[in-house]
C-alpha positions as MATLAB code, in Angstrom:
seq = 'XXXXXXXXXXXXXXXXXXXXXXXXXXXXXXXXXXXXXXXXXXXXXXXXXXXXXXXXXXXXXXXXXXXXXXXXXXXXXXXXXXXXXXXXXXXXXXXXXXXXXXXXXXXXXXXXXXXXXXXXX';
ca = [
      68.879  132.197   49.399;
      65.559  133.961   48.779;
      63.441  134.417   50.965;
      60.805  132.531   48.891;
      62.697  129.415   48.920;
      62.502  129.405   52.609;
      58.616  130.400   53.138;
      58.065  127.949   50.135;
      59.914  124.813   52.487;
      58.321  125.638   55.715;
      54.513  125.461   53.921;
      55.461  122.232   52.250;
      56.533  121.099   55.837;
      53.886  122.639   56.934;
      50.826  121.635   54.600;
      52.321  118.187   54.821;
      51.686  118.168   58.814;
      47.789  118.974   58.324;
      47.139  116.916   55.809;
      48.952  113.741   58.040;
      46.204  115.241   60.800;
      43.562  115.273   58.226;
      44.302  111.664   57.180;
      44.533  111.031   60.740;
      41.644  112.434   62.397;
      39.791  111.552   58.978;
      39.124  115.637   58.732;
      38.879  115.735   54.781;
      38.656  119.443   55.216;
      42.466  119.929   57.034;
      43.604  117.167   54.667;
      42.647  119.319   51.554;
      44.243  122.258   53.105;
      47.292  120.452   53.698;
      47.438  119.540   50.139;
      47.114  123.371   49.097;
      49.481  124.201   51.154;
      52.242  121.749   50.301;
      51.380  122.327   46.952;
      51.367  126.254   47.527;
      54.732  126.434   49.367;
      56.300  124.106   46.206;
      55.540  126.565   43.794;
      56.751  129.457   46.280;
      59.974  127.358   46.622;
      60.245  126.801   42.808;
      59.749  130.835   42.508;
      62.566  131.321   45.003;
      65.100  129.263   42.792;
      64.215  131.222   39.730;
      64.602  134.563   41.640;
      68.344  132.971   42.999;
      69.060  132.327   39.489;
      68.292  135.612   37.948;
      69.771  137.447   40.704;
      72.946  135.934   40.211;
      72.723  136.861   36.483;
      72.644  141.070   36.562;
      69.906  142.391   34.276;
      69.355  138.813   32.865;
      66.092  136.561   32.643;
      62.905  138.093   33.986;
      62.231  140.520   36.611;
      61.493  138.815   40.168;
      58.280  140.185   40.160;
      56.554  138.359   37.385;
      58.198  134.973   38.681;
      56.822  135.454   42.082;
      53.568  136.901   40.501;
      53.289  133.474   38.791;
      53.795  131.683   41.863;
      51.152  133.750   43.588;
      48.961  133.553   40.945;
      49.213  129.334   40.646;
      48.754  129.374   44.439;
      45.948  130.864   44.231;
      44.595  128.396   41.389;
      45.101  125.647   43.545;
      43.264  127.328   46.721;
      40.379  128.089   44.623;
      40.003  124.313   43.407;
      40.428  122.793   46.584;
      37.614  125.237   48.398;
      36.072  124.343   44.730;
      36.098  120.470   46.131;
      35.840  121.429   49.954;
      32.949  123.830   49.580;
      35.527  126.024   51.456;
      33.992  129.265   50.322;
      36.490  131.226   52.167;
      39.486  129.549   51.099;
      37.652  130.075   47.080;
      38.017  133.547   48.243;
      41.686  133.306   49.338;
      42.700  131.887   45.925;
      40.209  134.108   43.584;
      42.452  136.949   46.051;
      45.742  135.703   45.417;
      45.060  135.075   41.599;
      44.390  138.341   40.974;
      47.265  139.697   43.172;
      49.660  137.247   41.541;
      48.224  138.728   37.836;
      48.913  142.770   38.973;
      52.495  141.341   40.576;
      53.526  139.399   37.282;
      51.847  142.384   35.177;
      54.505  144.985   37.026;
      57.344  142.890   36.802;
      56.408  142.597   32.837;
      56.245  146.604   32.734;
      60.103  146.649   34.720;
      60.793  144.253   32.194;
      59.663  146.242   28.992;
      61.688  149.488   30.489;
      65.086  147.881   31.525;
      64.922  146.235   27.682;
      64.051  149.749   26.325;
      67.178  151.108   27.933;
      69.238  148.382   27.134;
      69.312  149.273   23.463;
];
């Protein structure tokens, strides 16, 4: 099991937890991080089954970088509109951060990608 998977399930747990508090405590700040996080760690877990997947098929499907790159990268969407509704500027800055790290790591794992298909033929 990747070690994706299991970050991804402990932010859904986790996210889940603050935005119960934020519900709670009617804090509509936690509860929108809560959301962003649950939704960030479902992605992160979705990325984790891919990379299971293609690890279990050698030198088939995509390099794990470009899935995880995509999870990053869709994390980051979702930070960005939350401090977008929040007014969270430093959680925009978070997600405009892990956007753009998520677009290098998918970029790399499309370059690993082009080479391992060049040498395949």
């Amino acid at each position: 099991m990747s070690d994706n998977r299991i970050e991804g399930a402990g932010n859904k747990v986790a996210g889940s937890v603050k935005e119960g508090l934020g519900k709670m405590t009617g804090d509509a700040k936690l509860q929108a991080e809560g959301v962003a996080q649950k939704a960030g760690g479902s992605v992160q877990n979705a990325a984790g089954k891919i990379e299971d997947r293609v690890a279990t098929e050698p030198h088939g499907g995509v390099d794990h970088d470009r899935v995880e790159g995509s999870g990053k990268k869709l994390g980051g969407s979702i930070k960005q509109g939350i401090g977008n509704l929040t007014g969270d500027e430093k959680l925009k800055a978070e997600g405009k951060t892990d956007k753009a790290a998520g677009s290098l790591q998918n970029a790399f794992g499309g370059a690993k990608d082009a080479v391992r298909d060049a040498f395949k033929k």
